[in-house]
C-alpha positions in Angstrom: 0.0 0.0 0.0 2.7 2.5 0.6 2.8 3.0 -3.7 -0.6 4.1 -3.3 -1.4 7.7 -4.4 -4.0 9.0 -1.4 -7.1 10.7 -3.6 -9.3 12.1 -1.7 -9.0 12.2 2.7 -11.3 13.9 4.6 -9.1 14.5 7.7 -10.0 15.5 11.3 -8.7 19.1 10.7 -11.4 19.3 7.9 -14.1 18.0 10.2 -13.0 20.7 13.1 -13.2 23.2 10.5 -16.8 22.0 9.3 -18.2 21.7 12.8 -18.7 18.2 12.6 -16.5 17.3 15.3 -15.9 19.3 18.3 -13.4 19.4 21.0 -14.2 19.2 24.4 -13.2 22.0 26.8 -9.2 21.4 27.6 -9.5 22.5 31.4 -12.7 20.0 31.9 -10.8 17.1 30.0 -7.8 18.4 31.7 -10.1 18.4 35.8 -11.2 15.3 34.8 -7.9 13.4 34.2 -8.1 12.6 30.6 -4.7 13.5 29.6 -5.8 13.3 25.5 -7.9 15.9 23.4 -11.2 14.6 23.1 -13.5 15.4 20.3 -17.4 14.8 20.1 -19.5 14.5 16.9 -21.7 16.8 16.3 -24.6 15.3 17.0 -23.5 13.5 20.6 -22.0 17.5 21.5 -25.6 18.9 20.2 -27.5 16.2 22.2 -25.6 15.9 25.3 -23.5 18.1 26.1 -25.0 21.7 24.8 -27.3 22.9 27.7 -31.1 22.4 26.3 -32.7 25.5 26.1 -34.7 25.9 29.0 -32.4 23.9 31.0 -29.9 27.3 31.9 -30.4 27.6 35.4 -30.0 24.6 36.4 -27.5 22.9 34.1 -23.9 24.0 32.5 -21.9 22.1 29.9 -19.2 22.0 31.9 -20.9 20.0 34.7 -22.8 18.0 31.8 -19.1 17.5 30.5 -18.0 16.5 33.8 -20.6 13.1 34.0 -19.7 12.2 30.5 -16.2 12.1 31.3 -16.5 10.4 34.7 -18.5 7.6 33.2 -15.9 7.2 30.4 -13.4 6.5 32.9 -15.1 4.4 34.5 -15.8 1.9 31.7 -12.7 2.5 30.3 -10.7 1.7 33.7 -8.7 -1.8 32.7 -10.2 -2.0 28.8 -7.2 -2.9 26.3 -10.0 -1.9 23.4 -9.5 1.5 21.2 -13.5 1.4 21.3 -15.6 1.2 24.4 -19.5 1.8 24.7 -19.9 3.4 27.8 -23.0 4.6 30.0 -24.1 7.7 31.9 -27.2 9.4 32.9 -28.2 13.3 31.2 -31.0 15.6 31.9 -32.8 16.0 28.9 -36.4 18.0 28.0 -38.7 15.4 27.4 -39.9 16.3 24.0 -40.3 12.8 22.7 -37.1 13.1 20.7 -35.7 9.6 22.5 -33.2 7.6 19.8 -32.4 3.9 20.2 -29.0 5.0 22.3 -31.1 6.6 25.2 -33.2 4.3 27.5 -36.0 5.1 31.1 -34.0 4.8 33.5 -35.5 2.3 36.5 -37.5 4.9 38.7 -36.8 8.2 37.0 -38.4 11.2 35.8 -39.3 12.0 32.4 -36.5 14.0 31.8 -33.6 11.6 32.8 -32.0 9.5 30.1 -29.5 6.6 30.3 -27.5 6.9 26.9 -24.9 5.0 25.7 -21.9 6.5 24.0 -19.3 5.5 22.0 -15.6 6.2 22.4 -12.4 5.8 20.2 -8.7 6.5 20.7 -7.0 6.5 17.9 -4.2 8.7 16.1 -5.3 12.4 16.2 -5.4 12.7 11.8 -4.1 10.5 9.4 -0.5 13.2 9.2 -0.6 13.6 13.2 -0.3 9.8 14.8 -0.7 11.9 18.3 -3.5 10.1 20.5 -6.7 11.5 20.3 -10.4 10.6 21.8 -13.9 10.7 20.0 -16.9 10.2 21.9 -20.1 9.7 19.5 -23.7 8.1 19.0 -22.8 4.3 18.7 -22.0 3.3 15.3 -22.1 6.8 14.1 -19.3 7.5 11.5 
């Protein structure tokens, strides 16, 4: 493979710059012991870590953040896998928006969610073999 001429890559720098991946706040990641950049898709950052609207006084994506990241640790604590599925409990409006990753938890309110995540450590872009974390929707590319 190392004849092959490269076509076409659609890199993590172009991603970043298209807002399709996102990286997590350095001094939470940093608070919370991850010692790699971690990035979010989109669509996990949109859905679980942006404070829903309404939610402001009693929430912050920091804190939100904060319980991803614990739970990540958690499941990730003696894994040798680069991909883990991982656990943890978010506020959410109840707006009948639930998606096949996001289950009732046993004796909650309507507005509590157990979701399952995804996460992968891998090299940060395909010219930067630095590590590099990305937490999305299972099975989302």
């Amino acid at each position: 493979m190392e004849d092959w001429k490269i076509i076409d890559v659609y890199s993590r720098k172009d991603a970043i710059a298209d807002g399709t991946q996102i990286l997590a706040n350095p001094a939470t990641t940093a608070e919370a012991g991850i010692i790699f950049p971690v990035y979010f898709t989109q669509k996990a950052f949109d859905k679980y870590v942006k404070v829903p609207v309404g939610m402001e006084a009693y929430q912050q994506e920091d804190a939100r953040l904060w319980d991803i990241f614990t739970m990540f640790k958690l499941y990730c604590r003696g894994s040798e896998k680069s991909i883990v599925m991982f656990k943890v409990s978010i506020t959410l409006p109840n707006k009948g928006d639930w998606t096949k990753n996001e289950k009732r938890e046993k004796g909650s309110g309507p507005d509590q969610r157990l979701i399952t995540l995804q996460s992968t450590i891998g090299p940060f872009d395909f010219d930067d073999l630095s590590p590099a974390i990305t937490i999305s929707l299972p099975n989302e590319d």
